[in-house]
KEVEX-981156 format. One record per residue: y, x, z of N, C-alpha, C, CB in turn; residue in three letters. Coordinates in steps of 0.2 Angstrom, whole numbers, plus 5000, padded with zeros to 4 digits. Glycine has a CB too. Example, Ala and Ser with C-alpha at 12.3 -4.5 7.8 and 13.67 -1.06 7.14 Angstrom:
   n_north   n_east   n_up   ca_north   ca_east   ca_up   c_north   c_east   c_up   cb_north   cb_east   cb_up   rest
      4972     5066   5039       4978      5062    5039      4984     5066   5039       4978      5057    5045    ALA
      4989     5064   5035       4995      5068    5036      5000     5064   5039       4997      5070    5029    SER
end
This chain:
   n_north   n_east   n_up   ca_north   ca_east   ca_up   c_north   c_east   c_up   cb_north   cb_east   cb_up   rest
      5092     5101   4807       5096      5096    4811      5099     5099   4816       5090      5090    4813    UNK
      5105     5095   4816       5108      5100    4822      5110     5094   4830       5118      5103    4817    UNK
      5112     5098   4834       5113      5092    4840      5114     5087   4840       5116      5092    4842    UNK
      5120     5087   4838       5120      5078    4837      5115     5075   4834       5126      5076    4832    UNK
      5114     5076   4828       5110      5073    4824      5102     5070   4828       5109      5079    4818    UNK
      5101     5077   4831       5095      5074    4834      5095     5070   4839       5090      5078    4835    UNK
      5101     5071   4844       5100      5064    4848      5103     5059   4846       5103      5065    4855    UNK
      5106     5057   4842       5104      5054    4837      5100     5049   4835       5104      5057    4835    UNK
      5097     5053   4833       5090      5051    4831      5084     5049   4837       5088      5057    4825    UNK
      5086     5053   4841       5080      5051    4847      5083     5047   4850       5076      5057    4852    UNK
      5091     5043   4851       5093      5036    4852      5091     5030   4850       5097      5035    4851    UNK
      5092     5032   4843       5087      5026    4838      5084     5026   4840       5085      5026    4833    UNK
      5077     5029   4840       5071      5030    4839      5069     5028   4848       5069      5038    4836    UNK
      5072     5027   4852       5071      5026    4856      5075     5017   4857       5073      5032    4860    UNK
      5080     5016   4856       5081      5009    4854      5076     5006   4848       5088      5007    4853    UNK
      5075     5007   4845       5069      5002    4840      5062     5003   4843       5067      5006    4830    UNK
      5060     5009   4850       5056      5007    4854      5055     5000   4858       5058      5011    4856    UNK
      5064     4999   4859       5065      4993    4865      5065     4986   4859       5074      4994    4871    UNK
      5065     4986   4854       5065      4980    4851      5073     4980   4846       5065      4974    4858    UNK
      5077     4985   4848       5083      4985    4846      5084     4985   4839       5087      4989    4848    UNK
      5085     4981   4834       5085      4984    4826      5090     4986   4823       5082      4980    4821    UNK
      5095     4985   4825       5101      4986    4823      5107     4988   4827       5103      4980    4821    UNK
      5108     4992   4831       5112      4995    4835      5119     4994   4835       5110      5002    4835    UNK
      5123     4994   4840       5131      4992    4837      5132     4998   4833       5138      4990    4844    UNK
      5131     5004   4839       5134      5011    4836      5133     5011   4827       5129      5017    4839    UNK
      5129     5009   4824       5126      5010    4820      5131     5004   4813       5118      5009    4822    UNK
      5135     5002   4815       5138      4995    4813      5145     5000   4810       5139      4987    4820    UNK
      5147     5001   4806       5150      5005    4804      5158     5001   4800       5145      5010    4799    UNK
      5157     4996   4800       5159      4990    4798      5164     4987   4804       5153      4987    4797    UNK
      5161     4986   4811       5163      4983    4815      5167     4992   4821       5156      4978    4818    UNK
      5166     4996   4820       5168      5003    4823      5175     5003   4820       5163      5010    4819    UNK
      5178     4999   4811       5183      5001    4810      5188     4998   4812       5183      5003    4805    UNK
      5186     4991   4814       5191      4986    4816      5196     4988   4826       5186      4977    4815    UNK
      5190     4995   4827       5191      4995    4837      5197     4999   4837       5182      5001    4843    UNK
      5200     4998   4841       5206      5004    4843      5203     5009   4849       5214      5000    4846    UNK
      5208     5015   4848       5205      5021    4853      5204     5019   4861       5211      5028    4854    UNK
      5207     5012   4863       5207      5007    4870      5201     5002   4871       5215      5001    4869    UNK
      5198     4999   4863       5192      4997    4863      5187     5001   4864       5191      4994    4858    UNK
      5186     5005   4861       5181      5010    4862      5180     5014   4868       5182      5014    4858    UNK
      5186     5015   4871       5187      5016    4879      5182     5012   4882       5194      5015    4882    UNK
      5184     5008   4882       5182      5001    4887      5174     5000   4885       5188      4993    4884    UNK
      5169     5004   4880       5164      5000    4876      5162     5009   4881       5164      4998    4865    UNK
      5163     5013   4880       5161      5019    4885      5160     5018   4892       5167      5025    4885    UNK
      5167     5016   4892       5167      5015    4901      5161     5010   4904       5175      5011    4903    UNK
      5160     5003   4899       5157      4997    4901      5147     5001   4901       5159      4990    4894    UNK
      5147     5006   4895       5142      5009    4895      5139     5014   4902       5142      5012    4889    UNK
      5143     5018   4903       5143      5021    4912      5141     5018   4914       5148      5023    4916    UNK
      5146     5012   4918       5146      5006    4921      5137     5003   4922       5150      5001    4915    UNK
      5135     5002   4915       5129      5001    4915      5124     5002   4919       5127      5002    4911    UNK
      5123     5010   4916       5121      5017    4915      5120     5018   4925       5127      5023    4909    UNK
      5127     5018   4927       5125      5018    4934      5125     5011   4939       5130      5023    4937    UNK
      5122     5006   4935       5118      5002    4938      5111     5002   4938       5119      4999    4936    UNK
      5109     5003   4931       5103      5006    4930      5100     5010   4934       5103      5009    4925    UNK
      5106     5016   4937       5102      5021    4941      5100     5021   4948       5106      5026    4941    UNK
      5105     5016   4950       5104      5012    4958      5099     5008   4957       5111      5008    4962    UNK
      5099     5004   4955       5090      5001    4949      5084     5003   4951       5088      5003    4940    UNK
      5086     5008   4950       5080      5014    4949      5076     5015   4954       5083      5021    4948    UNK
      5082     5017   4956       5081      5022    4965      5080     5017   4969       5087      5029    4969    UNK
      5081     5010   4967       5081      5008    4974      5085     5006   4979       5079      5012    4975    UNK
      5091     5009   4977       5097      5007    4981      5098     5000   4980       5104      5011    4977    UNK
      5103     4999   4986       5107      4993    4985      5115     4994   4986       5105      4987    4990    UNK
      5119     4990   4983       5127      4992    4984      5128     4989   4992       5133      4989    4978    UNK
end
């Protein structure tokens, strides 16, 4: 199994932890209708998240 593959897999396996059963990523279907601008924007929004999460975390406030 090579890099990808296993984080990857320890993403899944970590969302079907949280309840998730169907992941978007995973939707292979809905991936082909996105342009290189949607997908941007589905990255960006995930950061976004990601460093909310992190101020969350710690405790911060903005």
């Amino acid at each position: 199994m090579n890099q990808n593959e296993k984080a990857l897999k320890d993403i899944t396996n970590y969302l079907t932890n949280k309840g998730i059963k169907s992941p978007y990523f995973l939707q292979s279907q809905k991936w082909a209708i996105l342009s290189k601008e949607d997908i941007k924007k589905l990255n960006d929004h995930f950061e976004w998240v990601v460093e909310k999460a992190r101020i969350r975390k710690n405790g911060s406030h903005e």
